[in-house]
N, C-alpha and C positions, 0 to 999 in steps of 0.2 A: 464564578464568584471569587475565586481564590484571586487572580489576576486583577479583577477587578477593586478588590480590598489593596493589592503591595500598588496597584497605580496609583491611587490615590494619596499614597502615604511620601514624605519627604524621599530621595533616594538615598541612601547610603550603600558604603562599601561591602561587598557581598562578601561572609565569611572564609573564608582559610578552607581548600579542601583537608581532608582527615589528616592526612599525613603531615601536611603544612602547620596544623593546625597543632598536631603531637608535638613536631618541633616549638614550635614554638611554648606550647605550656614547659617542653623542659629546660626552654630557655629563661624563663623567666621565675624558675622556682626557685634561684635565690632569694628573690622578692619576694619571697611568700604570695604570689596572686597566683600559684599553677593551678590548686584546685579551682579557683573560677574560671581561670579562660578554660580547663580540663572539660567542666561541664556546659562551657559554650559550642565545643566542639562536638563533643559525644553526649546530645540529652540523652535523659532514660527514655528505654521503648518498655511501651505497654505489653505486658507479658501475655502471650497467647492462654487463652480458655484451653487447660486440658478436656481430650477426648473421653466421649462416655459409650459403651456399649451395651447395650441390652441383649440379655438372654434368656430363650425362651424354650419353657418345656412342655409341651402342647399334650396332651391326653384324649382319652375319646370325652372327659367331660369334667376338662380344667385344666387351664393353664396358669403356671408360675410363670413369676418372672422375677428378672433383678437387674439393675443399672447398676455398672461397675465405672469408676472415673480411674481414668490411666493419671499414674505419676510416676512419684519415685517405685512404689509396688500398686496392684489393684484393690481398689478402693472398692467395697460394695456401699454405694449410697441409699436404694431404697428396693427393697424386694416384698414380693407380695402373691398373690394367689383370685385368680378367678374360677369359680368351683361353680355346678351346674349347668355345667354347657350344655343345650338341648332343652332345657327350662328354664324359669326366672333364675338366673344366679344369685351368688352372692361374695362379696369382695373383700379380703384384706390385705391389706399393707402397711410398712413399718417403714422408719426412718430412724436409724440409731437408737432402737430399739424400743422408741415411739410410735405408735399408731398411727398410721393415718389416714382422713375421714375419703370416702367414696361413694355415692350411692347411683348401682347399677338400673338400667331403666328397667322398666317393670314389666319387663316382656322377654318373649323365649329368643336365648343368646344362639349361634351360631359362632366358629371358630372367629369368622370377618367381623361380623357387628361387635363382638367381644374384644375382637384386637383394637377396631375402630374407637370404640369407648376408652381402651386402653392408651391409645394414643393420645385420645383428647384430656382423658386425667394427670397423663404426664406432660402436655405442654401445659395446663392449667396451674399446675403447680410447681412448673420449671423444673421439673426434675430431671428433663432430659435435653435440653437447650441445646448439646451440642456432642448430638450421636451422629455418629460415624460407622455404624455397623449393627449387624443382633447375629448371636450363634444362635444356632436350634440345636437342641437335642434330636438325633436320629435314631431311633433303636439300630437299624440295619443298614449296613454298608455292603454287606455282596462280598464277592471276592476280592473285584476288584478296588474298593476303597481301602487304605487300611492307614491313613491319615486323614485331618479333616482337609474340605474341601469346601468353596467360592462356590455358590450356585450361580448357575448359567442353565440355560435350556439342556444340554445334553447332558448335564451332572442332575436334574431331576429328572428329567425324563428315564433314566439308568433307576433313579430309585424307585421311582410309579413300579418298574418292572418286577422292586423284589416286595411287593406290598405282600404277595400269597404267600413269602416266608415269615411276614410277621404281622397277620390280618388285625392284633389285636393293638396293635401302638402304627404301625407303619403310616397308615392313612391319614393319623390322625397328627403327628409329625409333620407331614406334609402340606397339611390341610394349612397349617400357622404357616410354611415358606410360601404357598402359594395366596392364602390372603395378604399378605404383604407385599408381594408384587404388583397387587392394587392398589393397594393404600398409598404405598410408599414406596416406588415402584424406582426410583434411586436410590436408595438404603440398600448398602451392600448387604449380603448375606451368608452365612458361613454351617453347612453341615457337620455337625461332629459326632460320630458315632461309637456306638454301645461297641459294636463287635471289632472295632479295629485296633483295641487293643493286643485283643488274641493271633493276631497275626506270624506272632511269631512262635506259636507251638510247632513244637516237630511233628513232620507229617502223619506218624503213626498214633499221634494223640488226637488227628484232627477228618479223620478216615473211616469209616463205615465199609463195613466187611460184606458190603455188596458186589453184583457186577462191576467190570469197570464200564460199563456202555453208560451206566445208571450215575455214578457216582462222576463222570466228566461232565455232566450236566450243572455239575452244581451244588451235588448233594453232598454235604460235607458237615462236621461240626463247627458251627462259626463261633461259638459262646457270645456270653452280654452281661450286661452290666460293668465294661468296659471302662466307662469313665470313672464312675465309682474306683474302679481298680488302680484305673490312672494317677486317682488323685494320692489314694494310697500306697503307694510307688513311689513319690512321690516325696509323702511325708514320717515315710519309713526309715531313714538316717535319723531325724531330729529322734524318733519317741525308741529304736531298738540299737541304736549304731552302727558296729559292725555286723552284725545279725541282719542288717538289713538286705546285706547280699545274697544272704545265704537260702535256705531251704525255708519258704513260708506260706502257711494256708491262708488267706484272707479269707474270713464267713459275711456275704454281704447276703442280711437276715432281714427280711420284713414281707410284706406283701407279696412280692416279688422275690425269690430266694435261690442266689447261688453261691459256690465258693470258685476259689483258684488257688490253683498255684503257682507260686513265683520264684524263678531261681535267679539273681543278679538283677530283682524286680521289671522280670517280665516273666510274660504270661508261657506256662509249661502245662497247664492243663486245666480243665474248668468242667463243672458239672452240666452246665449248659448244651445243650449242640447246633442241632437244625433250626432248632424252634426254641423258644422262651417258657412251653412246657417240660421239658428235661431236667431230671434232676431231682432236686430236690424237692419236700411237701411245701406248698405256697401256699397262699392265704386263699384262693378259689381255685390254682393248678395243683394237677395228681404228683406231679412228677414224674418219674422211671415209672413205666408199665409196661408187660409182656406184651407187645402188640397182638398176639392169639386171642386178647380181651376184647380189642376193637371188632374185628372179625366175629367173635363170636356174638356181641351186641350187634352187629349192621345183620347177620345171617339169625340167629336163634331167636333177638328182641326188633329184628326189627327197623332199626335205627334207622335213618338214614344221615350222610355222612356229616349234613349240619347238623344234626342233633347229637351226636357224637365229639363233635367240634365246641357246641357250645358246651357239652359237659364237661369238659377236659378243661375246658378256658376259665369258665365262670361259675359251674356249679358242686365242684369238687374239691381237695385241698382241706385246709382247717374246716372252713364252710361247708364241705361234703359230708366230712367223719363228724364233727360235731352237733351239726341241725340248727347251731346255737347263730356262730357270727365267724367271719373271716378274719378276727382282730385277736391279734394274742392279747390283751391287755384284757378285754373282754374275758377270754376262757381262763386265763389264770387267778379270774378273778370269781368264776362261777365255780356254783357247788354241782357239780352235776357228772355222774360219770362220761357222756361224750363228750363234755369238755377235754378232763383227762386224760380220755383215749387221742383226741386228736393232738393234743400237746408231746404224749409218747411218741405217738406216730411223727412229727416233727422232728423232735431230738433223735431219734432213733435212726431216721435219712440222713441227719445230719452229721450220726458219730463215724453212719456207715462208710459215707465218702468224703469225709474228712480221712479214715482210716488208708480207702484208696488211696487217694491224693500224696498221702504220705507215703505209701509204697511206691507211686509213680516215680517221686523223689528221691526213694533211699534216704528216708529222714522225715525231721520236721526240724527248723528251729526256733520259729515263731508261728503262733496262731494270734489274727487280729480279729477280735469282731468288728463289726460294724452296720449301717443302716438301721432302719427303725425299730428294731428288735434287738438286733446287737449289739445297739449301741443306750438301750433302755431296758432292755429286761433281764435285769439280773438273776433270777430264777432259771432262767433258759440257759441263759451262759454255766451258771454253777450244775446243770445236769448236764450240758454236753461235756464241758471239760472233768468232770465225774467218771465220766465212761473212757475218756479219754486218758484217764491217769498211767493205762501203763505205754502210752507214749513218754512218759515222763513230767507229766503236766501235773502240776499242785498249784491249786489257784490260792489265795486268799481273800476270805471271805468277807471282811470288813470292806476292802478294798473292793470287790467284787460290786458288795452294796453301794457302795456310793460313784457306782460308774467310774473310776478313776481309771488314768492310762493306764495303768500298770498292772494288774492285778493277780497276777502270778508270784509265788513267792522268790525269797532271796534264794532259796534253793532248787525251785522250779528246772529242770532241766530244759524247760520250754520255756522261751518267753512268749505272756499272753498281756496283749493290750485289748483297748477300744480307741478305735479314733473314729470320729465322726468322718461320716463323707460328704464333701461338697463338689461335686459335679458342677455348678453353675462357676465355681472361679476356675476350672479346668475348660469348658467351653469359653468362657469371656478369655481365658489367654492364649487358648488355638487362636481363636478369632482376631485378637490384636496385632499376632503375630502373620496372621495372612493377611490383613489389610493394611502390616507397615505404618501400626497407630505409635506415635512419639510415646514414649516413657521416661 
């Protein structure tokens, strides 16, 4: 068509290559004509569509998600949430901090048909016109990951293998890399994981005082909640300064609950270990328990080892001690002594290996909270840092209440912030950074 449109036209003299063409506009800028012939030579080109990525964080029964647009920094354009995986769902989403309308079909979702619909809402509404990628959230990377990674067949197939270290996210992680290699089955993909931030603890923090035949196998403390950590690592210059190098607990508080510690922000030791039950009290996990207990439930009750598993996972924690609900916001809000009791019992893990953690270091010089409790329930934060006072911690209270960065005093020998965690722009810049997306 092209060919056919200039034959038919008069012929005239074909333009000046570039160079030719330079010369000449500087020749004729006396005349004042170099801006037109300038732009005869060099029209404007149409500026490329920046890159968009999606990232997704898959659960046994809901997935987030968020479009990030690369430019001068990452842009989050629209994030949202599909929640009841395994029955009718139900959907929200925002756009600059707008709503936006969805309506899930009315039948039982599965990770694929869920992502399928997902797909088809974001091209409906152009919100993802020109992706180039999705990170996934990993819980578990193994030993051997301990940066993210490009899926390919032999980079999942490696993590199928460590699902029985982490039967209660692993699977389900997987479950969203591997529906998408249906759907979208050129969509590059990128794993980032919980545990490889921990990488770099010294061996004797990350070692279990077993045989060594037992422990080359594998069996080691990997910690998680990694990216969380990541980000706040991170964003530890802007809100502490110099302090940020130094000796600091980060508390990542909610459903899910560990801390770390950081020397020169990386990771020096973590509550966490084997398993994502370690630790600390969680909203349905025990945390730390004498293993003598499991043992004496599978021999004197009984048990058998699933039913022991599911206890540990999903029927213990706040939701165990209390009877009430797994939700702090919930029990600090009930009149009830096992409310109470299960809230002590939280603070109480919490001041304990907080206390560790500081002796690991020979110090403290920041505690950050953070995550869903840490970074909203003020109540919890003012009794853990209570117990904490003779590290040298005075919080203030006003500051305390209104969630602010800051909330330690000017004499605080500790600096104590809150910063939120976002793990989703920490996956979306692994991911741009391994697929070589322009910025």
């Amino acid at each position: 068509m092209l060919f056919r449109q200039i034959s038919g036209r008069p012929r005239r003299r074909a333009s000046p290559p570039p160079q030719r063409a330079w010369r000449d506009a500087s020749s004729t800028a006396q005349s004042g004509s170099s801006q037109l012939v300038e732009q005869k030579a060099f029209p404007p080109k149409t500026p490329a569509m920046p890159s968009q990525i999606l990232v997704l964080n898959a659960g046994s029964s809901s997935i987030k998600f968020a479009v990030f647009t690369a430019g001068q920094s990452l842009q989050r354009t629209v994030q949202g949430m599909i929640s009841g995986i395994g029955s009718v769902g139900t959907f929200t989403a925002h756009r600059n901090q707008q709503s936006l309308p969805g309506n899930l079909p009315a039948a039982a979702l599965n990770h694929e048909t869920a992502l399928a619909w997902l797909f088809a809402w974001l091209d409906a509404g152009d919100h993802a016109r020109h992706l180039v990628g999705a990170g996934h959230r990993v819980v578990h990377g193994g030993e051997r990951h301990d940066t993210p990674v490009i899926v390919d067949e032999f980079n999942l197939a490696a993590l199928e293998a460590l699902v029985p270290l982490a039967p209660l996210h692993q699977p389900h992680n997987l479950a969203a890399i591997k529906a998408l290699l249906r759907l979208r089955p050129a969509l590059r993909q990128i794993a980032c994981f919980d545990t490889a931030f921990h990488h770099t603890q010294p061996a004797v923090a990350q070692t279990f005082a077993l045989p060594r035949a037992v422990t080359a196998g594998g069996l080691r403390r990997y910690g998680f909640h990694g990216l969380s950590y990541e980000f706040i690592a991170g964003a530890l210059p802007g809100a502490i300064g110099e302090r940020a190098d130094g000796r600091v607990i980060v508390a990542h508080l909610g459903n899910g609950a560990s801390l770390c510690a950081m020397r020169g922000r990386k990771s020096m030791a973590t509550t966490m270990g084997f398993s994502t039950l370690d630790g600390l009290v969680m909203g349905t996990r025990c945390g730390s328990i004498d293993p003598g207990v499991l043992f004496y439930l599978m021999r004197e009750k009984n048990m058998s080892s699933a039913e022991v598993e599911d206890m540990l996972y999903r029927k213990s924690g706040l939701l165990g001690i209390s009877e009430i609900s797994n939700d702090m916001r919930t029990l600090l809000e009930a009149d009830d002594p096992r409310a109470r009791a299960a809230i002590e019992q939280f603070v109480y893990r919490a001041t304990l290996e907080t206390g560790a953690l500081a002796a690991a270091m020979e110090g403290i010089d920041a505690l950050v909270f953070t995550g869903g409790i840490g970074e909203h329930a003020a109540p919890i934060r003012a009794m853990i840092c209570e117990k904490l006072a003779w590290l040298g911690i005075a919080l203030d209270p006003a500051a305390n209440a209104r969630n602010a960065l800051h909330i330690s005093t000017a004499n605080s020998r500790v600096s104590v912030c809150v910063i939120p965690a976002d793990e989703e722009t920490v996956i979306a810049t692994h991911t741009g950074r391994l697929l070589d997306v322009p910025r």
